[in-house]
C-alpha positions in Angstrom: 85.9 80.6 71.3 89.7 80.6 71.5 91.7 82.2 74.0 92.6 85.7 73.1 95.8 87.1 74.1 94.1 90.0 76.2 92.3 87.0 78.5 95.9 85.6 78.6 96.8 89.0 79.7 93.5 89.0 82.2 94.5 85.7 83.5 98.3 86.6 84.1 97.6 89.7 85.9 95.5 87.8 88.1 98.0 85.1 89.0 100.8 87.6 89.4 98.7 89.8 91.8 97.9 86.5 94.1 101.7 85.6 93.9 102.8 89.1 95.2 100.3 88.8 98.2 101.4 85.8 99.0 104.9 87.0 99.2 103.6 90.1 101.1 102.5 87.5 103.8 105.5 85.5 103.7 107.6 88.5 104.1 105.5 89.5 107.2 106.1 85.9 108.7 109.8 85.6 107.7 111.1 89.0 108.9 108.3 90.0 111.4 107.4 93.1 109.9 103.8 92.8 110.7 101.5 94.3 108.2 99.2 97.2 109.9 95.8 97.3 109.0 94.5 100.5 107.8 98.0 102.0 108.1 97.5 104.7 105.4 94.7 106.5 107.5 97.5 107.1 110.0 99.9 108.7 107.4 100.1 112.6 108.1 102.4 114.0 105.2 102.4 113.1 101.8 104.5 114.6 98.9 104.0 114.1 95.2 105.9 114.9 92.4 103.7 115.7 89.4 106.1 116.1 86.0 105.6 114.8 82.5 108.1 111.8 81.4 111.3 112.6 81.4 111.1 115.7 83.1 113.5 115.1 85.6 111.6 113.1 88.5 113.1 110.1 88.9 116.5 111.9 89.9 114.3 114.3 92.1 112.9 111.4 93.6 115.8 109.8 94.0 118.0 112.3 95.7 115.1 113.0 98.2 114.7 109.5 98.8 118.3 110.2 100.8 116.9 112.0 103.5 116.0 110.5 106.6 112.9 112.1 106.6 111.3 110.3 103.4 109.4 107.2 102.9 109.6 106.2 99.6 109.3 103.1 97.3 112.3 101.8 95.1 109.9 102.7 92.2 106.6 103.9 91.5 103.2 102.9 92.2 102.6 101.6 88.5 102.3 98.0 88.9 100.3 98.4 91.9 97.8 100.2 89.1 97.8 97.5 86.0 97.7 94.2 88.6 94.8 95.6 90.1 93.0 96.9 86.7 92.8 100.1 87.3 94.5 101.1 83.7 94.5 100.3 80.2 92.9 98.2 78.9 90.8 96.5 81.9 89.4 99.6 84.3 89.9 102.1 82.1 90.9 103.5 78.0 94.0 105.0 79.1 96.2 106.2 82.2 93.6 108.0 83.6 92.3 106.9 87.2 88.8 108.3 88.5 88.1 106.1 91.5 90.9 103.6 92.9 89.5 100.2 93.3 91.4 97.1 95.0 92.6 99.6 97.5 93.2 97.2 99.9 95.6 95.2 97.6 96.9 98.3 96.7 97.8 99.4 99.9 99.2 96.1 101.7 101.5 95.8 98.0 102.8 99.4 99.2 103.7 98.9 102.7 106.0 95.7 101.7 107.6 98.3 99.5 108.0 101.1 101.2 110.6 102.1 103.1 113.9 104.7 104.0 117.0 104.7 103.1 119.4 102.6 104.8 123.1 104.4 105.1 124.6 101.3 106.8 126.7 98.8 105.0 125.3 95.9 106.1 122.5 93.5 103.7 120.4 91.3 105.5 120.6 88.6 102.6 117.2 86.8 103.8 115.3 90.3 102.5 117.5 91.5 99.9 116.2 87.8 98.7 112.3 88.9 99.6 112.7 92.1 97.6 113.9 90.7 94.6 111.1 87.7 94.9 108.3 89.9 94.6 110.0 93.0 92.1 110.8 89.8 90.2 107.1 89.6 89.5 106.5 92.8 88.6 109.3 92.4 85.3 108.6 89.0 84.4 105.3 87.9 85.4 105.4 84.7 83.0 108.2 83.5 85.1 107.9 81.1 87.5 110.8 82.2 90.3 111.3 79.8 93.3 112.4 81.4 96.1 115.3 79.3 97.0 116.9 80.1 94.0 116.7 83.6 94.4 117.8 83.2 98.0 120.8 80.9 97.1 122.0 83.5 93.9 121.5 86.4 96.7 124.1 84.1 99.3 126.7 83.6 96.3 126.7 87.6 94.9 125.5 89.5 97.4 128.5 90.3 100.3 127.0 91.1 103.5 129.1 94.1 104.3 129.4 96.1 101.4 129.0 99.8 99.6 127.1 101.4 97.5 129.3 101.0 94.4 130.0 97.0 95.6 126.7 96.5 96.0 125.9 96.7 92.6 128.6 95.1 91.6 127.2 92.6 93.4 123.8 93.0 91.3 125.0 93.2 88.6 126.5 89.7 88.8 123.2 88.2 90.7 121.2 89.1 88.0 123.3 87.9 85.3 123.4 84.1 86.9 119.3 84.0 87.2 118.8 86.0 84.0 120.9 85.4 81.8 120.7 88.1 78.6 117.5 89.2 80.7 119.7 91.0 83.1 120.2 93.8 80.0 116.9 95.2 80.9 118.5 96.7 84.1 120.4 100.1 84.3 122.7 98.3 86.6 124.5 95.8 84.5 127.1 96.4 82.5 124.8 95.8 79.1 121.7 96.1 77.9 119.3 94.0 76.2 116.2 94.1 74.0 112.7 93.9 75.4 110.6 91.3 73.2 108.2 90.1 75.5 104.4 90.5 74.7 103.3 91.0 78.8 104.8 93.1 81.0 103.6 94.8 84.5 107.0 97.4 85.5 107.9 99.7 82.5 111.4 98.8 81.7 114.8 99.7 82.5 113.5 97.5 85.5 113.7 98.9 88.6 117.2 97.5 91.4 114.6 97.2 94.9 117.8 98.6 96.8 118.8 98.4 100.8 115.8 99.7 102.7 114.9 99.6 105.8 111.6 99.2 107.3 109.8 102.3 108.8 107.8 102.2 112.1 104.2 102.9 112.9 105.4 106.0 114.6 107.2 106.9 111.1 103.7 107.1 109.7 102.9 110.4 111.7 107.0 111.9 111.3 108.0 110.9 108.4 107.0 112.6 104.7 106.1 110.1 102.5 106.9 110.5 98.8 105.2 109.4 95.8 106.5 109.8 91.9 104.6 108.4 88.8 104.5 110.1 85.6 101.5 109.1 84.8 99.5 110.6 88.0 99.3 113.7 86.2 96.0 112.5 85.0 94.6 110.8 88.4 93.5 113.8 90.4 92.4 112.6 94.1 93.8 109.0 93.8 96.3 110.2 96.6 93.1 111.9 98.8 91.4 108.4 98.2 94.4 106.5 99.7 95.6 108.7 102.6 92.4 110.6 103.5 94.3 111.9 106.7 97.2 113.3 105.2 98.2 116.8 104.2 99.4 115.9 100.5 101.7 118.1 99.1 101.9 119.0 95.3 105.4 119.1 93.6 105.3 120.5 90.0 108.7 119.6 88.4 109.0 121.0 84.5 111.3 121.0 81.9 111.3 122.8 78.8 109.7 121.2 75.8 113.1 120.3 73.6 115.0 118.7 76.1 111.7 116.8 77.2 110.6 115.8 73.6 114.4 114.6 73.2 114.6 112.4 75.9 111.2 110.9 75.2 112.2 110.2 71.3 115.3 108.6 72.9 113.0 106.6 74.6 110.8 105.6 72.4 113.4 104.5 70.3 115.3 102.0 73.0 115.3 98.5 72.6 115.4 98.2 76.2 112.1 100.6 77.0 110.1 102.2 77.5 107.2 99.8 76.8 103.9 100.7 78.8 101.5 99.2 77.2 100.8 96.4 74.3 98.1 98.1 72.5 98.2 95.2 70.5 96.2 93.0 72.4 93.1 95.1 72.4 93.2 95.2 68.4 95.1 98.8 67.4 98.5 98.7 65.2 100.0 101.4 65.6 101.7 103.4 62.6 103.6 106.3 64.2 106.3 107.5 61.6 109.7 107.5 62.8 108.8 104.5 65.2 106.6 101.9 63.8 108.5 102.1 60.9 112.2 101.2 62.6 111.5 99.7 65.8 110.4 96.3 65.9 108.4 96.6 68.2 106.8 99.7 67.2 103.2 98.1 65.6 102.0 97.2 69.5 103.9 98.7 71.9 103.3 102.7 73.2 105.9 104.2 75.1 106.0 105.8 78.3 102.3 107.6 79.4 99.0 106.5 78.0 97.2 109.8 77.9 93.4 110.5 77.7 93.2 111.3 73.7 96.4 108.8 72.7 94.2 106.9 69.9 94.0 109.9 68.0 97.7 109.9 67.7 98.1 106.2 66.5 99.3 107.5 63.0 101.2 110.6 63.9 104.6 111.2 63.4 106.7 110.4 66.5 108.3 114.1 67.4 104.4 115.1 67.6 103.2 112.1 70.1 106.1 112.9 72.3 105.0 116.7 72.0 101.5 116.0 73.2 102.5 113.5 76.2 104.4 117.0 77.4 101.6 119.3 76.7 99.1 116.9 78.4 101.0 116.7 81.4 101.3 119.8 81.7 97.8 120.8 80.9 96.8 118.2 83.4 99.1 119.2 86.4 98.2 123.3 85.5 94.8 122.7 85.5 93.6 119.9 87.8 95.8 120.2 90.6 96.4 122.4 94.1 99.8 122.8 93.3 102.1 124.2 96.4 105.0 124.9 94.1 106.5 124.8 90.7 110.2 123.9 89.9 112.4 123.7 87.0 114.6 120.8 86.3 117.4 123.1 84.5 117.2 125.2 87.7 118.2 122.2 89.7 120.4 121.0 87.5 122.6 124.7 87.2 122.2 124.8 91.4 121.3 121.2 92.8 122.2 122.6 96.7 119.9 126.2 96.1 116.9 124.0 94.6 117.4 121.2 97.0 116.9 123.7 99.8 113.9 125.3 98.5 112.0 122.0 98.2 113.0 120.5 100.9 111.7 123.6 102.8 108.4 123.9 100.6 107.3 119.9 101.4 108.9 120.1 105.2 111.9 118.2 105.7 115.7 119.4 106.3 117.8 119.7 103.6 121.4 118.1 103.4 124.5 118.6 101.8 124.5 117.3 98.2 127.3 115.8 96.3 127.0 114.1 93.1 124.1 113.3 91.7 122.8 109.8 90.5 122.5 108.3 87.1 118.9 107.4 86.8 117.0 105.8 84.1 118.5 107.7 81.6 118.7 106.8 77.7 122.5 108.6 77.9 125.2 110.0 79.7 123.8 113.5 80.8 125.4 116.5 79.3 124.0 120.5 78.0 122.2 120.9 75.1 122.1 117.0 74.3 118.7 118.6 72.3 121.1 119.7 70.0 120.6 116.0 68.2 117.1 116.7 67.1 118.3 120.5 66.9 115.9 121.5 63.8 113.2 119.3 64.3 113.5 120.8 68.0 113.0 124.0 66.7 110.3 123.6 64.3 108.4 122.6 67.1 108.4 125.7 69.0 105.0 127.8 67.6 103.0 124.1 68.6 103.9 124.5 72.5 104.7 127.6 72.9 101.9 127.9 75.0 102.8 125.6 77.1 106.2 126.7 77.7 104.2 130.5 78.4 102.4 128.6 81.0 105.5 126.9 82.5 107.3 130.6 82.5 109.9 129.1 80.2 112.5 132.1 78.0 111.7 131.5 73.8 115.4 132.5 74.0 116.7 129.1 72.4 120.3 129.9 73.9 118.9 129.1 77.5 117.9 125.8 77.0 120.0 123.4 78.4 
């Protein structure tokens, strides 16, 4: 029989997972961070934040990531997920996670990738290089990176004593010598490129690993560690299954449906991303109207969450597929979770310092000072009302989830929506 393109798919996750736990190792032996065995049984705090896409978390995630209290990863679990075959279209028909398996790959991917925040200056080039070796995998796994080069591009860009703002400078221009037009699939560099490849493993705009510092083993008892993945909203327990010691916390971030559906549209319609999944390669075409139609990738790829019930959406105009990946989270995190507390995104956006306190106080951890916020995998500069675009389509929308925004406590009043 010839070789399918999902066994080429099969075969390629396999390779890329042994390459990233060989790196793990080589990590351990080259900057003596020495992997601890069962180290998520001695976690004691746990937050996640449950949203639908574009609701708002990865800023969330991002500004909490500041505190010295949090353990977080540059990204999100995801690729630990699809390289272990726990998704679509290997362990399961969608995003949806019963019962993790590989846990122990899993886990020892996560520690390598976890860590705090680092508010010095200083870049110890030798694991800026190990980062970007094994995220490297993760956004082009039929890419066959030596590590020398990515060491030697890291000694020519990256300055050792550098800020924020230089160091991605400094990214920018690494990525741009090993990438070439590549380097366009980063938020970081100063332009952006199409996605055309037929694998992937990270959902693009690819994710910058950052300057983090390792945490302790002591860390694992003080420290809160925080989790954000869209997706998760349909994986109840996966976070019991991996730190059965912990108290997990439950973070319920909303955003009304129009600015939601928006952003996802936006999406959708990127060249850049955001591709999840080739539902290609397990024989669907899509035909969703307003995407298939005039995006060229729009007969395979599916954007953003892959939720339980997406095939019966295959031929459905785009503005409703977006709707229902916001009503299914929401459904999902409503009904399945032990939620502690709910925010809304608008609220932190009208009072960042107000809603910053209240969350840092509702998942334990002392709030800070905030200045500005980050720009974080957005599809465009952030401003009120940017619903405004889609304004009547928006609005025709409103008797198909007003239910959901009854559940979510959200005003019908269209004039507070920002």
């Amino acid at each position: 029989m010839p070789y399918t393109s999902y066994e080429e798919y099969s075969d390629l996750l396999d390779k890329t997972l042994n390459k990233v736990l060989i790196s793990c190792n080589n990590d351990s032996e080259s900057l003596g961070s020495s992997y601890i065995p069962n180290w998520n049984a001695k976690v004691k705090n746990v937050t996640v934040l449950l949203s639908a896409s574009r609701g708002g978390s990865s800023l969330l995630k991002e500004v909490l990531s500041q505190s010295p209290d949090v353990v977080s990863l540059p990204g999100e679990e995801e690729p630990y997920y699809i390289l272990t075959k726990n998704v679509y279209p290997f362990g399961s028909t969608s995003d949806m996670i019963v019962n993790l398996k590989s846990m122990d790959k899993i886990l020892k991917m996560m520690w390598y990738d976890l860590g705090l925040n680092d508010t010095s200056s200083y870049y110890e080039k030798h694991s800026v290089a190990e980062h970007w070796y094994r995220r490297l995998a993760f956004q082009f796994p039929e890419r066959d990176f030596n590590y020398l080069d990515v060491l030697s591009k890291v000694e020519a860009h990256y300055h050792s004593d550098i800020n924020k703002q230089d160091y991605d400078f400094d990214t920018n221009n690494f990525l741009i010598d090993l990438l070439g037009p590549d380097a366009g699939l980063y938020d970081v560099t100063t332009f952006n490129s199409a996605f055309t490849k037929q694998f992937k493993i990270e959902e693009p705009p690819f994710v910058v690993p950052g300057n983090r510092k390792p945490f302790t083993e002591k860390d694992l008892e003080t420290k809160t560690f925080l989790f954000k993945t869209p997706q998760d909203y349909c994986r109840p327990g996966i976070f019991e299954q991996m730190f059965p010691n912990a108290k997990i916390t439950y973070i319920h971030l909303t955003r009304g449906y129009a600015q939601s559906v928006n952003g996802l549209m936006d999406g959708w319609l990127s060249d850049t991303g955001f591709f999840s999944y080739n539902v290609g390669l397990t024989g669907f075409k899509l035909d969703i109207k307003g995407y298939s139609d005039v995006h060229p990738m729009g007969q395979d790829w599916w954007n953003f969450d892959l939720f339980p019930g997406w095939t019966d959406y295959i031929d459905k105009p785009l503005s409703e597929v977006c709707a229902a990946q916001w009503k299914a989270a929401h459904y999902w995190i409503t009904n399945e979770f032990n939620v502690k507390k709910r925010f809304k995104f608008e609220d932190f956006l009208a009072d960042k310092q107000s809603t910053l306190d209240d969350i840092c106080n509702t998942i334990g951890i002392s709030s800070w000072k905030l200045d500005e916020l980050p720009n974080v995998m957005s599809t465009d500069k952030p401003k009120a009302k940017r619903w405004h675009k889609r304004k009547d389509l928006m609005l025709s929308m409103q008797h198909d989830t007003s239910s959901v925004m009854t559940m979510l406590d959200y005003s019908t009043d269209t004039e507070t929506w920002i």
